[in-house]
Structures are given as structure tokens and as C-alpha cells.
C-alpha positions as semicolon CSV with decimal commas, in nm:
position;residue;x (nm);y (nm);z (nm)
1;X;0,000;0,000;0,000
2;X;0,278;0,232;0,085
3;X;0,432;0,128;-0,209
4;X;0,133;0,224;-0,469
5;X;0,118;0,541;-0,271
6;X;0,486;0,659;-0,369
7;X;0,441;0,560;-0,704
8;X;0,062;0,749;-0,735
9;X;0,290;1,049;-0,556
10;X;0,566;1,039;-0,806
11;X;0,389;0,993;-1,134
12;X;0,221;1,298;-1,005
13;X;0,536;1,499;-0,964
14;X;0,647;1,361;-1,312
15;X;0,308;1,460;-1,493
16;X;0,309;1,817;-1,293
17;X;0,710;1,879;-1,383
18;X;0,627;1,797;-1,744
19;X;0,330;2,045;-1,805
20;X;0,521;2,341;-1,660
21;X;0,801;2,277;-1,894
22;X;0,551;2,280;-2,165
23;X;0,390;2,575;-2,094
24;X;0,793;2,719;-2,004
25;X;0,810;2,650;-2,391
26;X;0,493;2,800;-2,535
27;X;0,590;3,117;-2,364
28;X;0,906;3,142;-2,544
29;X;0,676;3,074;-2,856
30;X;0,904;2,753;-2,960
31;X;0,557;2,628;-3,077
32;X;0,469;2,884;-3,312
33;X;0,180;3,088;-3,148
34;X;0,223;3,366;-3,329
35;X;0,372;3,569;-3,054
36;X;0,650;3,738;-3,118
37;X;1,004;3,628;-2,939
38;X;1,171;3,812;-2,662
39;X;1,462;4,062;-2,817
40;X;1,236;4,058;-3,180
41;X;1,083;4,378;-3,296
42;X;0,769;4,322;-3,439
43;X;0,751;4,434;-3,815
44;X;0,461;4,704;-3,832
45;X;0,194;4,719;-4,074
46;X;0,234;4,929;-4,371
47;X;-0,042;5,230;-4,391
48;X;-0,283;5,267;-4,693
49;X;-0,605;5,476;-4,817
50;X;-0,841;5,171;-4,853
51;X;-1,110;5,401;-5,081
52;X;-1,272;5,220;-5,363
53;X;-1,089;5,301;-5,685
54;X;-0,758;5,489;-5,502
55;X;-0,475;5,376;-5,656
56;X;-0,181;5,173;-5,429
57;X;0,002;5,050;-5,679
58;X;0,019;5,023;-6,076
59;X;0,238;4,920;-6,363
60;X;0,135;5,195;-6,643
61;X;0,280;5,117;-6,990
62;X;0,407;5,436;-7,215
63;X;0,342;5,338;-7,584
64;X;0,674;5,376;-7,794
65;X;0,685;5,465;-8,127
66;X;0,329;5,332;-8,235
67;X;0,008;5,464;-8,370
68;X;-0,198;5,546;-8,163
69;X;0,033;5,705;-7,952
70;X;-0,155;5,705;-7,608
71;X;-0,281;5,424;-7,380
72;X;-0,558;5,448;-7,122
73;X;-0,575;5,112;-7,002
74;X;-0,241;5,000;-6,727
75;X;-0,132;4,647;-6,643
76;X;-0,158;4,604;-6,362
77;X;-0,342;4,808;-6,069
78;X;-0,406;4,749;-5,715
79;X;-0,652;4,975;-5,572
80;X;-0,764;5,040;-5,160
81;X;-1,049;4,839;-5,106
82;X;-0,851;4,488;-5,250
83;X;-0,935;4,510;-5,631
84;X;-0,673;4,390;-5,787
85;X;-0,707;4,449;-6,188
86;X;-0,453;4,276;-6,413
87;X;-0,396;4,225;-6,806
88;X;-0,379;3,868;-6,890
89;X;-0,133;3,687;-7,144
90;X;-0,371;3,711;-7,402
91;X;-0,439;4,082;-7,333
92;X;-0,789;4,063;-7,155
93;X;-0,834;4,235;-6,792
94;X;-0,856;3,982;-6,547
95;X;-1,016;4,113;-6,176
96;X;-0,941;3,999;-5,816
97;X;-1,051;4,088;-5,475
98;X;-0,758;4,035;-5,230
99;X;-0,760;3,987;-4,875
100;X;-0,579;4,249;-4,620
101;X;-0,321;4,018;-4,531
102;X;-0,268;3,937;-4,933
103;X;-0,213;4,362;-4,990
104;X;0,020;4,390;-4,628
105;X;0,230;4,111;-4,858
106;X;0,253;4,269;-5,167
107;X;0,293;4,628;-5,001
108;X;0,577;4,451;-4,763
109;X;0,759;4,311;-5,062
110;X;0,721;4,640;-5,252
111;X;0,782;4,908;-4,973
112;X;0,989;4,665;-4,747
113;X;1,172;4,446;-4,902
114;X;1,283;4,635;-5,198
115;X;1,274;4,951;-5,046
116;X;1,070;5,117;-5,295
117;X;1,089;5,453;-5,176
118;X;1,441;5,463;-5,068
119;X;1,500;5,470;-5,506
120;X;1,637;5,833;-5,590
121;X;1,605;5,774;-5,956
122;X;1,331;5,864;-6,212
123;X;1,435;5,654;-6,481
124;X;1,592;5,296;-6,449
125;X;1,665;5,012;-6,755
126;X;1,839;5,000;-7,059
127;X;1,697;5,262;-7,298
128;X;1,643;5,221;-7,689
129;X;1,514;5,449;-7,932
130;X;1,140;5,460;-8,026
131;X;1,078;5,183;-7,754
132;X;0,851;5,257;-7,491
133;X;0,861;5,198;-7,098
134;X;0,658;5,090;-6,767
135;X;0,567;5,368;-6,512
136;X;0,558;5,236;-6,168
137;X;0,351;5,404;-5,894
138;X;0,332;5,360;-5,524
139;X;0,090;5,543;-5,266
140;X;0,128;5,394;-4,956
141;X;0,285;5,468;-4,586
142;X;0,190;5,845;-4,635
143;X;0,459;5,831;-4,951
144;X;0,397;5,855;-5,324
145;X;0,643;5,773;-5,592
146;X;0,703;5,739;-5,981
147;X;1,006;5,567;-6,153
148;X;1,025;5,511;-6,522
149;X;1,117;5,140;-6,639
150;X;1,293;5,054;-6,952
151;X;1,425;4,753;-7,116
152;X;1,531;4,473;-6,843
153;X;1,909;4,576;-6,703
154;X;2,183;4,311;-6,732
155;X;2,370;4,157;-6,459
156;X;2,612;4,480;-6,373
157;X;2,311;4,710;-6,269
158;X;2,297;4,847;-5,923
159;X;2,128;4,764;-5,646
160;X;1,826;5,034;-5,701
161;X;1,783;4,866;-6,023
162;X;1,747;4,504;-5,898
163;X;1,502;4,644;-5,632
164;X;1,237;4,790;-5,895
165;X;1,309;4,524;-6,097
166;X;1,239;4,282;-5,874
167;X;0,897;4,486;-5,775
168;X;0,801;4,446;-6,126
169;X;0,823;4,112;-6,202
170;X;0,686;4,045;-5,886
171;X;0,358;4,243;-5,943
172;X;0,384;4,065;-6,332
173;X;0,370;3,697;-6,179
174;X;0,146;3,761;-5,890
175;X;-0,114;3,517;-5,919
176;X;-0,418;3,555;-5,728
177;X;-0,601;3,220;-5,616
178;X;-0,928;3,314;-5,765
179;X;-1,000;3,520;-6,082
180;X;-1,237;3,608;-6,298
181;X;-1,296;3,880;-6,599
182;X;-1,331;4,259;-6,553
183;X;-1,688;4,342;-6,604
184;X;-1,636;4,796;-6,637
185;X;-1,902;4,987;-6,568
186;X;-1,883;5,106;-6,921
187;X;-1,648;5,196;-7,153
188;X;-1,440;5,516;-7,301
189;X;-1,536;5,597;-7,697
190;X;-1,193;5,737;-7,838
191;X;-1,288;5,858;-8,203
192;X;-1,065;5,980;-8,470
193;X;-1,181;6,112;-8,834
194;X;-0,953;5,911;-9,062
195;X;-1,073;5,802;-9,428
196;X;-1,008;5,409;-9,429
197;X;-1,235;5,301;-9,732
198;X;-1,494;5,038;-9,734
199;X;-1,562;5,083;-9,356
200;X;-1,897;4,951;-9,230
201;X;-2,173;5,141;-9,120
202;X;-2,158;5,242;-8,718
203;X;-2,382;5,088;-8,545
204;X;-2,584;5,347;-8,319
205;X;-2,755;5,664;-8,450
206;X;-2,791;5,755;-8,136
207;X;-2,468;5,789;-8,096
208;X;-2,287;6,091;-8,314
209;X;-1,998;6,024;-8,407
210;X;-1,891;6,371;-8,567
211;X;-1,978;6,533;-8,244
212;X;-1,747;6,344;-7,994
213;X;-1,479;6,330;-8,247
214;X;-1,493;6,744;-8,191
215;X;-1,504;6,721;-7,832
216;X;-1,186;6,505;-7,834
217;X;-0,990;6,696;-8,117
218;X;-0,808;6,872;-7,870
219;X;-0,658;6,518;-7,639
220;X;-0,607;6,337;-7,999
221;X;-0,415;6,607;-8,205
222;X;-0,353;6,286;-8,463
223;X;-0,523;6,099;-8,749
224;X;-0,501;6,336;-9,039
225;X;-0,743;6,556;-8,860
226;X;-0,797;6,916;-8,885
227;X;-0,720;7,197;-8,604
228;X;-0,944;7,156;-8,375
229;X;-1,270;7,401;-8,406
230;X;-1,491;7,331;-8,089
231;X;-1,566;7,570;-7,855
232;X;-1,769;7,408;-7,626
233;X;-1,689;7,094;-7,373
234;X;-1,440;6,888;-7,421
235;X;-1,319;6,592;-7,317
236;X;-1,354;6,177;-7,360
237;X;-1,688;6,045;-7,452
238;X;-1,805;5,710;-7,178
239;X;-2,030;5,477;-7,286
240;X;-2,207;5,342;-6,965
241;X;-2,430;5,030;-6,901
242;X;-2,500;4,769;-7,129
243;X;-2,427;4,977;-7,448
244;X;-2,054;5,015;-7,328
245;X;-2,046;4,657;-7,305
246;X;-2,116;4,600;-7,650
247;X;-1,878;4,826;-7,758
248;X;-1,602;4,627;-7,596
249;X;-1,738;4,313;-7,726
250;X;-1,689;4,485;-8,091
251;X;-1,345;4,577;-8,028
252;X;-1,159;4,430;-7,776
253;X;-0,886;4,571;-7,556
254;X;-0,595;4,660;-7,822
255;X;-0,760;4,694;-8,100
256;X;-0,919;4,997;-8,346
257;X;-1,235;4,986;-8,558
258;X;-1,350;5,133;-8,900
259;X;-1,690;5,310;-8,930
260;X;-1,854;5,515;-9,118
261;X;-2,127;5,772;-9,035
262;X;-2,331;6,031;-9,263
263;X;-2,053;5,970;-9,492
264;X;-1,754;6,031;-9,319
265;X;-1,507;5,711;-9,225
266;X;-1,376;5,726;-8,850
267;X;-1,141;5,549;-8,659
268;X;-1,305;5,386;-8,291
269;X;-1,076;5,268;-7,985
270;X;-1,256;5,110;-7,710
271;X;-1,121;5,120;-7,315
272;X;-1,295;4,999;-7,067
273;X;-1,356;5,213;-6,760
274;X;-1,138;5,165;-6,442
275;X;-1,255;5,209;-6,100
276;X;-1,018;5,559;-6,061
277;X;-1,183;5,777;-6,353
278;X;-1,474;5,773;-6,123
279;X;-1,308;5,885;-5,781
280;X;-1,046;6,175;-5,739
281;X;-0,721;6,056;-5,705
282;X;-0,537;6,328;-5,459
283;X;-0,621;6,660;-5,550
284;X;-0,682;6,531;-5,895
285;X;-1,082;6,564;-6,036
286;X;-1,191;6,228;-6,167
287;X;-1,113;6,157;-6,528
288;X;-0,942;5,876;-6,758
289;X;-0,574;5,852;-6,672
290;X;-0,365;5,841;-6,989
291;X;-0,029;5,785;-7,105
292;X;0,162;5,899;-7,434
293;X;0,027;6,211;-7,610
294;X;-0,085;6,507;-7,394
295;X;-0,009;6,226;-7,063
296;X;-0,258;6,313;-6,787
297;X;-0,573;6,304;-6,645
298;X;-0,827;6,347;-6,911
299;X;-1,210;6,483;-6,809
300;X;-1,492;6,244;-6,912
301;X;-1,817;6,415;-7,079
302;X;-2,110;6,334;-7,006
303;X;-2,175;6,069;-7,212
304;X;-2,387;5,779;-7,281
305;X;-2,614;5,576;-7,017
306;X;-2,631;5,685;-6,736
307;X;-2,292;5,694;-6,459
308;X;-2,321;5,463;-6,182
């Protein structure tokens, strides 16, 4: 009996010696509770605006020596709220919705890890005439920045140049888990007077082609066009809704469409409309951001459909 008693005892003093070396352990986080360990600093979260359609960051490409010479549409944008808005390989936009953690990632390997906005360089790359480049834009931590990519560096470039490098083709082959394609709340109607020949009747006489092509003469000074007459508002024409849509179905991302109307032969570009030409950006009023001739932040009219 005394026997089974000092057994019963020590077991006991085993069992109660093990548990407190257990929870010894746990509080020095060996078993990966997420605390962090003594003598680590924590690494704090980077800041960001998280309104709908503000930009965080974007890969912009500058057309080179091409016709048209101006883009409207960038590669790749990650916006406040998680939208994450991406050309695919076959040229169609591609949309995701990203978690916070997923953006604190990409921000942490952008602002962090590759020191973004320690760069003191506009333009980085190798640089070839008539070829065009990348603009890469970061708004985060209370910081914005623009650099100016060219052609990939070779092995000899410095380390600034790996860094934003190495953000790019980052952003480039981030591949969300789910995807699906960007439905736009409408499009942008780019219209040029060009004779082509043969070019099939436009579609919508509701839509006047003569007149937007004058409201636009003065952000497309190209095409054969003559100086530019109009008086009155200018600016890009959206297509909203449904109709918009359509358009885009007609002519695809990268393409440019012949049409005629009441005689006269036009040239159509279709962009669909990102989430930032309907929020300010900054100080900036809402508008289409563009790239190439007369760069900037171009006004939309008031258009077709009505604006969501």
C-alpha cells in the first residue's frame, strides 16, 4: 500500500514537472503561437487609403513609337479596397478581390523588401530608341512615388535597379487564387476622323460620331485631322451600361475599328472604364488617366447611359 502510494505520488510529480516545462516552452513561442520572441521587434503594418478606386500601386505602360500614340488602359493596378485588376497573357483584364493580409504582402515586398521609396532615380533600364517603358507608382505609408522602367538591365546594374526590378516582375507573376474577368461599368469611346475606305456602317444613331470626335480633337491632335474648331466641352466620350459593353465586345482591348457615319469614315478605340476615372485621385478631379500624347488626367463628358 505504501508502495502504490509513492508511485501514485511520483507519477504525479512527473506529470506536474512535465506540463510546466511545456507551458515554459509556449511562452518562449518555440511552438509557433504567433507571438512574437523576446529581443524581436515586431515588423509594423504598412499604412494605406483603402477608398474604392484609389490607386496603391500600378504598372502603367508608355506606348513607344506606335500609332496610336496614347494608352488608357495599365497592367496592372491594385486599388484600396482589394481590387486587384490585371492584363492577362492574351491581353484581356482579369479582376481579383484580395484579402488584407494578401495587400500587407505585396505592399511589404514592394515598400519593405525592396525599399521602394528609398529609389532616388526617375528613370531605371536599358533605354532604346522609339521603344517605350513601364511607369511604376506607389501610394502607400503616407509616400507617393514614380520611376520610369525601360528595357530589363543586365547583370552589372545596381542595387536600385534590382530592387524595382524585382517589384516588377513580382507584381507581373502575382497570381491571385481566384479570378475572374473585368466586367467595367462602361467603356471610353476614343474617335478619330480618318478616311479608311470600305468601312462599315456604325452601329448606333444615337450615338454621333462627328460630335465626340470634336469634343476630343483637342486630347487626340492625330489621325489626319484638322485643327481643332470646338468651342464648347471637351473631353472623352463614356459609354455606360450595357451599351458600353457592347462596344467592348466589338473591339476588344488593343484593338481599333473602322466606321462610317453620314458619310464620313472614322477610326473607334474602345477602353474599358477603371474604377479611378470615377473617384479623385489626390487633389486630382476624376477623369481617364492616360499615357503617351498630352499624358494626364483626361475629363470624361457626359456621355452615354447613365454613370453609376
Amino acid at each position: 500500500m505504501i508502495r502504490c502510494r509513492q508511485r501514485f505520488y511520483g507519477g504525479l510529480q512527473l506529470c506536474l514537472s512535465g506540463l510546466l516545462l511545456l507551458l515554459m516552452l509556449a511562452g518562449c513561442g518555440l511552438f509557433g503561437t504567433g507571438s512574437t520572441p523576446a529581443g524581436a521587434t515586431a515588423v509594423p503594418a504598412i499604412a494605406f487609403d483603402k477608398q474604392q478606386g484609389h490607386v496603391l500601386i500600378q504598372l502603367f505602360r508608355v506606348p513607344g513609337n506606335i500609332y496610336p500614340p496614347i494608352n488608357g488602359v495599365p497592367d496592372w493596378t491594385l486599388y484600396g479596397d482589394g481590387t486587384l485588376i490585371f492584363k492577362s497573357n492574351n491581353g484581356s483584364l482579369q479582376q481579383a478581390r484580395l484579402s488584407a493580409s494578401d495587400i500587407q504582402h505585396i505592399l511589404d515586398v514592394v515598400v519593405q523588401e525592396n525599399t521602394f521609396f528609398a529609389s532616388n532615380q526617375a528613370l531605371y533600364g536599358r533605354m532604346f530608341a522609339d521603344m517605350g517603358s513601364l511607369l511604376l507608382t506607389v501610394n502607400a505609408n503616407g509616400q507617393h512615388k514614380t520611376v520610369r522602367l525601360f528595357a530589363e538591365p543586365d547583370s552589372t546594374a545596381d542595387e536600385q535597379t534590382q530592387h524595382v526590378f524585382a517589384i516588377k516582375n513580382f507584381l507581373l507573376n502575382y497570381h491571385p487564387a481566384s479570378v475572374q474577368a473585368y466586367s467595367p461599368p462602361g467603356a471610353v469611346l476614343l474617335v478619330i476622323p480618318r478616311q479608311t475606305g470600305d468601312a462599315p456602317v456604325w452601329p448606333y444613331n444615337d450615338i454621333q460620331l462627328a460630335q465626340i470626335a470634336a469634343q476630343e480633337c483637342p486630347y487626340l491632335p492625330f489621325g489626319g485631322r484638322e485643327p481643332c474648331t470646338n468651342s464648347g466641352s471637351t473631353g472623352l466620350y463614356p459609354v455606360y451600361g450595357q451599351r458600353g459593353l457592347e462596344l467592348l465586345t466589338r473591339w476588344p482591348l488593343g484593338t481599333i475599328g473602322s466606321v462610317s457615319q453620314s458619310g464620313q469614315d472614322y477610326q473607334v478605340i474602345i477602353w474599358p472604364l477603371m474604377p479611378d476615372a470615377l473617384v479623385p485621385q489626390g487633389d486630382n478631379a476624376p477623369g481617364v488617366h492616360v499615357e503617351g500624347t498630352n499624358a494626364g488626367t483626361w475629363p470624361l463628358l457626359a456621355g452615354y447611359g447613365k454613370k453609376p
